[in-house]
C-alpha positions as CSV (number, residue, x, y, z in Angstrom):
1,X,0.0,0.0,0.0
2,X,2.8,2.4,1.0
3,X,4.6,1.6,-2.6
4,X,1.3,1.9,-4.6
5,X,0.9,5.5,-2.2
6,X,4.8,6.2,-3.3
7,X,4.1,5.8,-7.1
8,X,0.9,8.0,-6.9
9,X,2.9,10.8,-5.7
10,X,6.1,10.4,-7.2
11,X,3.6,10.1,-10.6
12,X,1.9,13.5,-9.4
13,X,4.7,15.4,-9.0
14,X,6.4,14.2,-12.6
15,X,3.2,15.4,-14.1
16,X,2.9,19.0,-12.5
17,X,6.8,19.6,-13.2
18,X,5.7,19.2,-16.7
19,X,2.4,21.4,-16.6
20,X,3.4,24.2,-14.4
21,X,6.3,26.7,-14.6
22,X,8.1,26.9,-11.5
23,X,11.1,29.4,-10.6
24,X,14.9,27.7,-11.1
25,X,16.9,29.7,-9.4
26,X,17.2,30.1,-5.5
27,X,17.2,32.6,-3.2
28,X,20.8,33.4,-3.3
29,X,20.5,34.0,-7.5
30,X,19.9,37.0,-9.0
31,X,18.7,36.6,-12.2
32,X,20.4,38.3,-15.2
33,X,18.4,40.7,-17.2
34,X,18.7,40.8,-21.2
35,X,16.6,43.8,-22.2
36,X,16.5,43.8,-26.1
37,X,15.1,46.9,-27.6
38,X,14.3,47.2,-31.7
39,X,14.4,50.6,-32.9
40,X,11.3,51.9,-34.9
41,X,9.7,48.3,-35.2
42,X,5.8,48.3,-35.5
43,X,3.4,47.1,-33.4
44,X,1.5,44.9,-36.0
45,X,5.1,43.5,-37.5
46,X,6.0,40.3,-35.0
47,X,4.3,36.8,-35.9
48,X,3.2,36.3,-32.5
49,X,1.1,39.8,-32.6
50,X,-0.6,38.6,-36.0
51,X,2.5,40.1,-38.1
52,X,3.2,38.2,-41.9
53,X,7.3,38.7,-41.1
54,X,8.8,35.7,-40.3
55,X,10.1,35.7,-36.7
56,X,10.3,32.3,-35.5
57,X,12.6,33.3,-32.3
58,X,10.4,36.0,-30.6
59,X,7.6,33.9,-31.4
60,X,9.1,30.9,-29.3
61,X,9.8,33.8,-26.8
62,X,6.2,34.4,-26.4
63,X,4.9,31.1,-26.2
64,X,7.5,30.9,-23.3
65,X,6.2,33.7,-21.7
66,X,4.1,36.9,-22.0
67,X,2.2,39.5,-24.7
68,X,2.0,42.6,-23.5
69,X,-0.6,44.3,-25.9
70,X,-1.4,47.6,-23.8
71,X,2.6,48.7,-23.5
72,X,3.1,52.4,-24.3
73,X,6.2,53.9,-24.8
74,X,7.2,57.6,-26.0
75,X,6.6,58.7,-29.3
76,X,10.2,59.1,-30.0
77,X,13.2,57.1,-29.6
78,X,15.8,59.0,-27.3
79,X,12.9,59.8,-24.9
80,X,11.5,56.5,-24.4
81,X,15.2,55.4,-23.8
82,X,15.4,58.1,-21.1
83,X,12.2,57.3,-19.1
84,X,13.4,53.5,-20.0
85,X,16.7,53.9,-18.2
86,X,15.4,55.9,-15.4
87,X,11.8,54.8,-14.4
88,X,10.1,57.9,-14.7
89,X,8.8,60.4,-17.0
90,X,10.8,62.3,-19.4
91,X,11.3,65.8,-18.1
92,X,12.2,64.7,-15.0
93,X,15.3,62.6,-16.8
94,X,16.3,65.3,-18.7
95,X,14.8,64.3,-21.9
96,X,11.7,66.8,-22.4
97,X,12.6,66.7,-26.2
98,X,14.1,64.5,-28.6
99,X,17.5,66.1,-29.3
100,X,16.9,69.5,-27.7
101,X,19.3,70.2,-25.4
102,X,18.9,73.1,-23.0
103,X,19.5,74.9,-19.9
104,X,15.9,74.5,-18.6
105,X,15.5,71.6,-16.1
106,X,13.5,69.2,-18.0
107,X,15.1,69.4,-21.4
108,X,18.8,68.9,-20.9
109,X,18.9,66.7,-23.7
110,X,20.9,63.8,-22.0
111,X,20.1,62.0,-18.5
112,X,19.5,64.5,-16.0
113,X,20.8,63.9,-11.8
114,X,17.0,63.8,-10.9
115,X,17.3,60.1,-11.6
116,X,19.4,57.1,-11.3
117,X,20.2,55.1,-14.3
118,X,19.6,51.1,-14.0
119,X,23.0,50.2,-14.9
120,X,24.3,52.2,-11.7
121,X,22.3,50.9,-9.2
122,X,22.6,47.3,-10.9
123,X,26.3,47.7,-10.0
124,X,25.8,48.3,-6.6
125,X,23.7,44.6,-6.4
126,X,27.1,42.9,-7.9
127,X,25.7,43.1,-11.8
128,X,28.0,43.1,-14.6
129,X,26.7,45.5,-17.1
130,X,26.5,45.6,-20.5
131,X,25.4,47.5,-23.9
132,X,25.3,47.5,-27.5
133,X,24.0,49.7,-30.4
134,X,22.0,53.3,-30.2
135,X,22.7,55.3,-27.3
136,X,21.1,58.8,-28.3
137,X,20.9,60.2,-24.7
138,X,24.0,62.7,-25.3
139,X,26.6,63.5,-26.7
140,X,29.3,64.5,-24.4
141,X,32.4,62.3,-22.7
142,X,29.9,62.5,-19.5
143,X,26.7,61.4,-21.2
144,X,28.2,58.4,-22.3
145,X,27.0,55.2,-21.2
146,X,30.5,54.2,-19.8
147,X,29.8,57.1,-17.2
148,X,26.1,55.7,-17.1
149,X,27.0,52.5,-15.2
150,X,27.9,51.0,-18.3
151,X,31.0,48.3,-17.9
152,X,31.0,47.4,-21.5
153,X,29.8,49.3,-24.1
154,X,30.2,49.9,-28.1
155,X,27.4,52.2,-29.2
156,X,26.7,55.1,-31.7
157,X,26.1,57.8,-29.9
158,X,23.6,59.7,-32.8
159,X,20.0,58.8,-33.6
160,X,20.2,56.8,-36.7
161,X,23.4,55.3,-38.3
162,X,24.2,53.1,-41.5
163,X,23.9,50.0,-41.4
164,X,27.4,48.8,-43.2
165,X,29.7,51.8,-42.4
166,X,30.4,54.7,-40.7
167,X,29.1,56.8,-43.4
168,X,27.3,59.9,-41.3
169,X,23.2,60.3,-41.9
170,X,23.2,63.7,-40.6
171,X,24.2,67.1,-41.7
172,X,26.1,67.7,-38.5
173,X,27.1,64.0,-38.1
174,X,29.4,62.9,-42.0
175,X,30.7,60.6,-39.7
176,X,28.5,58.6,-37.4
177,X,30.2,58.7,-33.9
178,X,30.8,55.1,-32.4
179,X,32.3,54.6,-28.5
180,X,33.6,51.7,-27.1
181,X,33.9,51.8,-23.0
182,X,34.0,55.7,-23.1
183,X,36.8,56.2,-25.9
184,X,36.3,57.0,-30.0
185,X,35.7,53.8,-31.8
186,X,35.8,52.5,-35.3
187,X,33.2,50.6,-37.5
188,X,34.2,47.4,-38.6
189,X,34.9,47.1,-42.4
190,X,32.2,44.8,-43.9
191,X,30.4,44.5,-40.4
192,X,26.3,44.7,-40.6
193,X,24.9,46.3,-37.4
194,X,22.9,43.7,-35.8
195,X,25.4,41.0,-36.6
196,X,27.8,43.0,-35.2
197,X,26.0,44.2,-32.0
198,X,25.5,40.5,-30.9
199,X,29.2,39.6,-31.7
200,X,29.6,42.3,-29.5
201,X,27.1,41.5,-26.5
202,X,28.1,38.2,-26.6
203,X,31.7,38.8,-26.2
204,X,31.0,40.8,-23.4
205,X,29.2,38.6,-21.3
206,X,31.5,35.8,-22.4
207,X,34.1,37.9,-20.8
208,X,32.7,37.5,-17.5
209,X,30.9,34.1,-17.6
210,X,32.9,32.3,-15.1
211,X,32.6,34.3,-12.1
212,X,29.1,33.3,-12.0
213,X,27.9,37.5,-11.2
214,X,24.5,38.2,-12.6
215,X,24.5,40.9,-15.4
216,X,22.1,43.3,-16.8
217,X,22.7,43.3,-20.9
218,X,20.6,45.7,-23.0
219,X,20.7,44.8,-26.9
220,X,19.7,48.6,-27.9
221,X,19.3,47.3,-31.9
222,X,19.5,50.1,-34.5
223,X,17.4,47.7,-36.7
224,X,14.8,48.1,-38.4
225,X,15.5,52.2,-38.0
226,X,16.4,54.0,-41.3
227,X,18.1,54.1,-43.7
228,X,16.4,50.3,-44.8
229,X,19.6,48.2,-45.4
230,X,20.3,44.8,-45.3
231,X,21.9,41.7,-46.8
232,X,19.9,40.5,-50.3
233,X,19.2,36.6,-48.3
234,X,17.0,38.1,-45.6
235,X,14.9,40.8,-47.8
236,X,14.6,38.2,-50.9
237,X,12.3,35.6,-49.8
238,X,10.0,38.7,-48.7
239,X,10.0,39.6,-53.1
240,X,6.1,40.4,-54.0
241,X,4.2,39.7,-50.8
242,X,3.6,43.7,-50.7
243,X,2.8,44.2,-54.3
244,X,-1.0,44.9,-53.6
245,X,0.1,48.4,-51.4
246,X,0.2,49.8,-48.1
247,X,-3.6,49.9,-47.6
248,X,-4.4,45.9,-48.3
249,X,-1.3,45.4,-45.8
250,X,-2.7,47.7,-42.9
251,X,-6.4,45.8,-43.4
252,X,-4.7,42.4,-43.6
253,X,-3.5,42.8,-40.4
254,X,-6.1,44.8,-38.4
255,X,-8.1,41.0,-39.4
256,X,-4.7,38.8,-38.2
257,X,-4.3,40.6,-34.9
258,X,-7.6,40.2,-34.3
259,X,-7.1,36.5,-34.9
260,X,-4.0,36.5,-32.8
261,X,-6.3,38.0,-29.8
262,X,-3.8,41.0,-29.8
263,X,-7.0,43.3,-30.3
264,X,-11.0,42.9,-29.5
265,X,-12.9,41.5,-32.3
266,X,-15.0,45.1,-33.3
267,X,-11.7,47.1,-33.7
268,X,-11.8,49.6,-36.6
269,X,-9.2,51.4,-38.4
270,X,-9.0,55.1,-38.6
271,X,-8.8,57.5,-41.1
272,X,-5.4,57.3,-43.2
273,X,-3.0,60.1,-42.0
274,X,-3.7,62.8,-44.8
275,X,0.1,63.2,-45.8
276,X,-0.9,59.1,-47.1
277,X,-0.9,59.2,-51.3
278,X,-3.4,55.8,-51.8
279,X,-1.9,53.3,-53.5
280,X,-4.2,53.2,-56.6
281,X,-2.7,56.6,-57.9
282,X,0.6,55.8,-58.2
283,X,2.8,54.9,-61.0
284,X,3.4,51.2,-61.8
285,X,7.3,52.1,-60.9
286,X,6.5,53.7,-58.1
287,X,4.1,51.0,-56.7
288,X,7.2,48.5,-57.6
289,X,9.5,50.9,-55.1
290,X,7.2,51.2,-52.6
291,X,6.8,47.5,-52.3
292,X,10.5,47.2,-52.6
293,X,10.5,49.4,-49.0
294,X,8.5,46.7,-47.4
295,X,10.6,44.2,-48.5
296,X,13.7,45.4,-46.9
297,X,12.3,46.4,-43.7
298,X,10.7,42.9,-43.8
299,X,14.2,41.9,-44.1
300,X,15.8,43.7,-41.1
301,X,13.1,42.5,-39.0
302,X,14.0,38.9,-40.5
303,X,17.7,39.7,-39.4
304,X,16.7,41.1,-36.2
305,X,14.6,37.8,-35.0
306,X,17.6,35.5,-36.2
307,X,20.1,37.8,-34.6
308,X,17.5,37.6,-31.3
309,X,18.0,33.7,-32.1
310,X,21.5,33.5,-31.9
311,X,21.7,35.7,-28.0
312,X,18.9,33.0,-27.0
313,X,21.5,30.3,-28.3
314,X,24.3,31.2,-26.5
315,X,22.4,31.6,-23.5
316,X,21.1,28.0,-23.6
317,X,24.4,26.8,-24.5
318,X,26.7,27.7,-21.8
319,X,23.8,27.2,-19.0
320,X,22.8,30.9,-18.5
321,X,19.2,30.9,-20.1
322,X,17.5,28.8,-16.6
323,X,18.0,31.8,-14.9
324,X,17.5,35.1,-17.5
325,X,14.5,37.5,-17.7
326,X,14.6,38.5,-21.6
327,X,12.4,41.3,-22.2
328,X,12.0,42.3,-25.6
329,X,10.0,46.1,-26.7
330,X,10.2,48.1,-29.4
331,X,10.7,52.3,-28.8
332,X,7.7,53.7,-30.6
333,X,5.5,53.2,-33.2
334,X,6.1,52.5,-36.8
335,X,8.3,55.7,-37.9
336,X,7.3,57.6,-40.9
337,X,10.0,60.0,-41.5
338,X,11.5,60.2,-44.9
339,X,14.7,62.4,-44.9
340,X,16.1,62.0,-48.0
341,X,13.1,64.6,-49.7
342,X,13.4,67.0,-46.3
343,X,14.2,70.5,-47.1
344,X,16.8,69.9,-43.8
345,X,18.1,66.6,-43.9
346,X,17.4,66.2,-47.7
347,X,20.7,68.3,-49.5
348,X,23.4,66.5,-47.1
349,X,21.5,62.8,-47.9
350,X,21.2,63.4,-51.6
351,X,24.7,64.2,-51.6
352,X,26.0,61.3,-50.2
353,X,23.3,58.5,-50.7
354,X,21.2,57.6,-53.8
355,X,17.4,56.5,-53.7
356,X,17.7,54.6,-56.9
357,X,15.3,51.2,-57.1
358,X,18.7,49.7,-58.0
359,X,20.7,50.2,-54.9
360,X,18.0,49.6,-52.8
361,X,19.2,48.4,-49.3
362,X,22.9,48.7,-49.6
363,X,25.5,50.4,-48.2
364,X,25.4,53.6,-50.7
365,X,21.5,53.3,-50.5
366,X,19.3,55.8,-48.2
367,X,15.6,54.6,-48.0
368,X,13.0,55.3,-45.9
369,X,9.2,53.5,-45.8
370,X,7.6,56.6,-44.7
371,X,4.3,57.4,-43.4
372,X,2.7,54.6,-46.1
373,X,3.4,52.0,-44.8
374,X,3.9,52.8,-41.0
375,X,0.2,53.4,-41.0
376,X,0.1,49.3,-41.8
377,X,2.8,48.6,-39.0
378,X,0.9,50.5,-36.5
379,X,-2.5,49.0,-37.5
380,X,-5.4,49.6,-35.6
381,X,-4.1,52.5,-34.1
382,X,-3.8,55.8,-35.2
383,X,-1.1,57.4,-37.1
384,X,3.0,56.7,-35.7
385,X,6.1,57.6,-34.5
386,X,6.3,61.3,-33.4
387,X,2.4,61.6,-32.1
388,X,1.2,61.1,-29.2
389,X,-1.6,58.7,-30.6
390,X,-1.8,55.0,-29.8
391,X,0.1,54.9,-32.7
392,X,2.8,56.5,-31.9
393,X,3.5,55.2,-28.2
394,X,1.9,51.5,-28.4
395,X,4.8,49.2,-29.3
396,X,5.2,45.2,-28.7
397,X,6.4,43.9,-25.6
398,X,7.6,40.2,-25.3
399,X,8.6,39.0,-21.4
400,X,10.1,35.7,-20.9
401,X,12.0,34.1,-18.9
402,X,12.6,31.8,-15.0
403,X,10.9,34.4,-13.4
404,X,7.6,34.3,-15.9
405,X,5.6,31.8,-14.4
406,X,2.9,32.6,-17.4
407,X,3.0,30.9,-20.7
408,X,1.8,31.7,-23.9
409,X,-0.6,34.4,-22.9
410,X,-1.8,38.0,-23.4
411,X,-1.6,40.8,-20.7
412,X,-4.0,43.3,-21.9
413,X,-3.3,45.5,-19.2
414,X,-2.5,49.5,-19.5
415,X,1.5,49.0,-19.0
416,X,4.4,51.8,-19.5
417,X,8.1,52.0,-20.4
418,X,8.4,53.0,-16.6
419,X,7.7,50.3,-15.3
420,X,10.6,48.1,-16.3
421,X,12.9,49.7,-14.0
422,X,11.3,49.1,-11.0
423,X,10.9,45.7,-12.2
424,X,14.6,44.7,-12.6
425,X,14.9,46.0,-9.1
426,X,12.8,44.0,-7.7
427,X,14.4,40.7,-9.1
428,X,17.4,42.5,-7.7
429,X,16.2,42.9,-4.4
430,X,17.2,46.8,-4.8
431,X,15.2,49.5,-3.2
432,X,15.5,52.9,-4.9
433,X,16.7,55.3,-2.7
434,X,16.6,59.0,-2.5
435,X,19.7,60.2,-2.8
436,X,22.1,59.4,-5.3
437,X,26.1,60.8,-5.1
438,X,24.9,63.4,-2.1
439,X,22.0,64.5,-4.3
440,X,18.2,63.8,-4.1
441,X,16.6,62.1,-6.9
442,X,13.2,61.5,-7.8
443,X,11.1,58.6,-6.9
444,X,10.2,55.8,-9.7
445,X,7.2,56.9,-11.7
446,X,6.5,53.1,-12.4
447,X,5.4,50.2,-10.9
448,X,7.1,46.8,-10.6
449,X,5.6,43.9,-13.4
450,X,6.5,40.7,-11.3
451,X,3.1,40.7,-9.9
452,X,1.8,39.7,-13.3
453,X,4.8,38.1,-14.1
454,X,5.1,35.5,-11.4
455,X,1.6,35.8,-10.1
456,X,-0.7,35.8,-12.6
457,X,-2.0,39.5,-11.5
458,X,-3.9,41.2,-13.7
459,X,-3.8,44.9,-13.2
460,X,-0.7,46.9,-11.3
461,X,-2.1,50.5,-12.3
462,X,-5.5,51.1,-11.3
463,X,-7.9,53.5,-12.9
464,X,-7.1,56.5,-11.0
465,X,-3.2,55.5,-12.7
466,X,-2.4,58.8,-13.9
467,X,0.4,58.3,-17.3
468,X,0.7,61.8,-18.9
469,X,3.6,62.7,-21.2
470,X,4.8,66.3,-23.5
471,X,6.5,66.0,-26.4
472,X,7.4,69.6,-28.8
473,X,3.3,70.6,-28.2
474,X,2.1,67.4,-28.6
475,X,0.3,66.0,-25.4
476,X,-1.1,63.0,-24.2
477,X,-2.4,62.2,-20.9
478,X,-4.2,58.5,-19.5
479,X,-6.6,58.4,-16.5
480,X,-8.3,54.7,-16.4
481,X,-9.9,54.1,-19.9
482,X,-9.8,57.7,-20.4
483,X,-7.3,60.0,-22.4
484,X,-6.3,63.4,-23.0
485,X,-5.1,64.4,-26.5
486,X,-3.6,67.0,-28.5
487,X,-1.5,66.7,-31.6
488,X,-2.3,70.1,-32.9
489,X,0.9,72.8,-33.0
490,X,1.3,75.5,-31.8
491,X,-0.1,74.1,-28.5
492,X,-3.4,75.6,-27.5
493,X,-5.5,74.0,-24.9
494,X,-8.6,75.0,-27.2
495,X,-7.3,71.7,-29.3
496,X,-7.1,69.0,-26.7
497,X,-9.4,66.2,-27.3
498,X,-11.1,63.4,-25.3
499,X,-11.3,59.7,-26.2
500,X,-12.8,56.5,-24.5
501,X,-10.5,53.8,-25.1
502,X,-12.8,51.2,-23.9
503,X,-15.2,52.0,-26.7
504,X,-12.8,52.8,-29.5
505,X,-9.1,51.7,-29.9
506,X,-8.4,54.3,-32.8
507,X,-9.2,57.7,-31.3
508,X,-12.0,58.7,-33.8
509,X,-14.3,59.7,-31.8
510,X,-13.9,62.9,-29.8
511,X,-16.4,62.8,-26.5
512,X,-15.0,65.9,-25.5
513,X,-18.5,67.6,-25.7
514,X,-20.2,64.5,-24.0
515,X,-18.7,64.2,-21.1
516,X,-17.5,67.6,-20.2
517,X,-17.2,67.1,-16.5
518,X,-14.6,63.8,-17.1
519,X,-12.7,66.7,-19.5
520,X,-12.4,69.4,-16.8
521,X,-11.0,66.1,-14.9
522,X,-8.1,65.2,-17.0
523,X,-8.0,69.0,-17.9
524,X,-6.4,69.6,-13.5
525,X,-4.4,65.6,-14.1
526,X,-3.0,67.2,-17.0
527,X,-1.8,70.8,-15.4
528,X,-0.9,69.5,-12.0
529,X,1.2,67.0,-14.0
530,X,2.9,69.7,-16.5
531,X,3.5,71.8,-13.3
532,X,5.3,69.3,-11.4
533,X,7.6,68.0,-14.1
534,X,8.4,71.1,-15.7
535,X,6.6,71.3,-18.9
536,X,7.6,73.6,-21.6
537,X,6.2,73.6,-25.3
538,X,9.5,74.6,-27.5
539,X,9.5,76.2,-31.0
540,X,10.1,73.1,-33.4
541,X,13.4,73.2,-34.7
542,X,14.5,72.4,-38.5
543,X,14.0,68.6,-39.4
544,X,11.3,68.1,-36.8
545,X,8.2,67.4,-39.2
546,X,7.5,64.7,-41.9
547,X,8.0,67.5,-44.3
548,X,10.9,69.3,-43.3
């Protein structure tokens, strides 16, 4: 009876290990943290979120762990890494506006001493530290990430680079400016970015494998950011699938979202953004460039997932996967700049690039896919990178890993780029204090994820949450299912809008005039908020706009 008990039990427990996802580590390990950010990657692009690119690793990642559907971010790239690296909101880390840098407290234009960067107070919790690809938080020798916390790093310290050389992309920039550790760096000869980044990352953590310290490794990708460049293998087997245009694409996957559960079955799509040209009126060349576009970011994203692959890889190979958190986001919506026609950017890009169908996607080749197609990548949502619509701050967030006791499931909860810090300190067993190198610092604006991640809880901000954010004019702020709106310039309060989420996904609807008591509401959130962080609404400077 005892033996027949034994086998029950022994036959129990086999089964659960199988079904249920239990923590690996102990107590006395820390986990490592690999936080892989793509730069300008849509929201609708990733297999797992109903995308048609193929990306077989991130996909695995998700059925390992967890969709986050409802994760905003910034609408522009340096600021969401600001707010990213700091837990909390941009003006108080010093990055009120994208490249803007200041006297006024707020818009610095690098990190600001209001906050403490994650890779600092890693340090102090024994974590190796590590990063790879776009910095864009400053330009000086003490903005660079080597005086961030950084122990390792090879970055480029602009906004967007080339893919294959060192061949500047801005006026000011001929020659993009790469760091390695703190001092001037050279780009490899023949080296593609993403290829290169992971040889990189993985070199550094190799470095340090055997003394068994925890690290803290953030993959900062420039891909699939402009110029659209990459290696004929991964854009090829992409050739034709966009032929029928930018408008079948962005209805295509409204309908496969919807199939992956990413978005409620009665979502809509708004109103194209009015800079759009349809597809029916262009030329059959121009139709055949345009789909070329979509080809090649099809490709970096291609690269980008089997680059992803390869980190996993090494991770599983040397025994250091059991006990990783891998959180993967992108940091913005779609992006729909094209520079090469801008009155600013366009003289210096001409100049030194060609747009010819031809030399699409090499080294010598500067392409953009514009507002066209960005409106597919950031389907259902409304317009894209640089507005503070869902489309423009909703982004993909993947979270796997030990400490992910969820598999294969969907978090359709209201999550921010804040959050993440608070998050890592928490499997760190930090606290964040309030005073950093004899000065006070601010306290995190976000809220730790674990207790979705390890227990299964849905919500962590409630709906009197208040997420509010400024960016040149453009405003945005979120109370519950509620949010405040403008995206007209010059800023005017006259212009802000009102939109219920829960009703409509797309911001079509303005309820300002219904509900005026819940506007005068969000109306204080939103000017108690401005007030305490410092707001400012800055002239727009040349190269700001889709048209400049």
């Amino acid at each position: 009876m005892k033996s027949a008990l034994l086998s029950f039990w022994i036959l129990t427990l086999a089964f659960l290990s199988c079904t249920t996802k239990t923590p690996e580590k102990t107590s006395s390990q820390k986990p490592n943290i690999l936080l892989i950010v793509a730069d300008d990657l849509g929201y609708a692009d990733l297999g797992s979120f109903g995308g048609d690119i193929e990306t077989p690793n991130l996909d695995q990642l998700a059925k390992e762990g967890i969709r986050f559907n409802q994760y905003h971010t910034a609408p522009y790239c340096a600021v969401t890494r600001a707010m990213m690296l700091s837990g909390n909101y941009n003006h108080v880390a010093g990055m009120g506006s994208q490249d803007l840098v200041t006297g006024i407290p707020g818009y610095e234009g690098h990190l600001s001493e209001r906050i403490i960067p994650i890779p600092e107070l890693l340090q102090q919790a024994g974590y190796h530290t590590y990063t790879v690809g776009k910095w864009h938080l400053g330009l000086r020798p003490e903005d660079n990430p080597h005086q961030k916390g950084f122990e390792y790093s090879f970055v480029t310290l602009e906004g967007g680079a080339n893919h294959y050389s060192s061949r500047g992309v801005f006026p000011d920039a001929p020659e993009s400016p790469y760091t390695e550790n703190g001092q001037k760096a050279s780009w490899p000869e023949d080296a593609y970015s993403t290829d290169f980044y992971t040889d990189k990352l993985i070199s550094y953590i190799e470095s340090n494998r055997e003394d068994k310290q925890p690290f803290f490794a953030f993959a900062a990708y420039t891909s699939p950011h402009w110029p659209l460049q990459v290696d004929e293998k991964f854009w090829k087997k992409y050739q034709g699938r966009y032929d029928e245009g930018y408008e079948v694409l962005q209805k295509k996957r409204l309908e496969s979202l919807k199939k992956a559960g990413i978005i409620p079955p009665n979502a809509s799509l708004p109103a194209l953004h009015p800079i759009v040209t349809p597809w029916d009126s262009l030329s059959q060349e121009e139709q055949q460039k345009e789909a070329r576009k979509m080809e090649l970011y099809a490709g970096m994203v291609d690269n980008l997932d089997y680059n992803i692959g390869r980190l996993v890889s090494y991770l599983k190979e040397n025994g250091l996967y059991e006990n990783t958190l891998i959180v993967f986001v992108s940091d913005n919506g779609a992006a729909a700049e094209d520079f090469y026609y801008s009155s600013y950017f366009g003289p210096f890009l001409q100049e030194n690039y060609t747009d010819s169908y031809e030399e699409m996607g090499k080294e010598n080749s500067f392409i953009s896919y514009g507002p066209q197609w960005a409106e597919a990548g950031t389907s259902p949502y409304r317009y894209f990178k640089g507005y503070t619509t869902e489309g423009g701050m909703i982004a993909p967030m993947i979270i796997s890993g030990s400490s992910v006791l969820q598999t294969n499931s969907i978090v359709d909860q209201f999550v921010t780029v804040m959050d993440l810090a608070p998050t890592f300190y928490q499997l760190a067993d930090l606290e964040y204090p309030s005073e950093w190198k004899g000065k006070e610092v601010k306290p995190l604006a976000g809220k730790s994820l674990l207790p979705i991640l390890q227990e299964g809880q849905n919500v962590i901000h409630d709906s009197t949450y208040v997420f509010a954010l400024e960016h040149r004019g453009r405003i945005m702020l979120r109370k519950g299912k509620w949010k405040l709106l403008n995206i007209t310039t010059p800023y005017s309060e006259e212009n802000f809008e009102l939109y219920d989420l829960s009703a409509s996904l797309n911001e079509q609807n303005n309820v300002k005039e219904c509900y005026p008591e819940k506007y005068e509401e969000l109306l204080q959130e939103w000017n108690t908020y401005s007030k305490s962080v410092g707001v400012r609404t800055p002239t727009p400077r040349p190269g700001e706009g889709l048209n400049d």
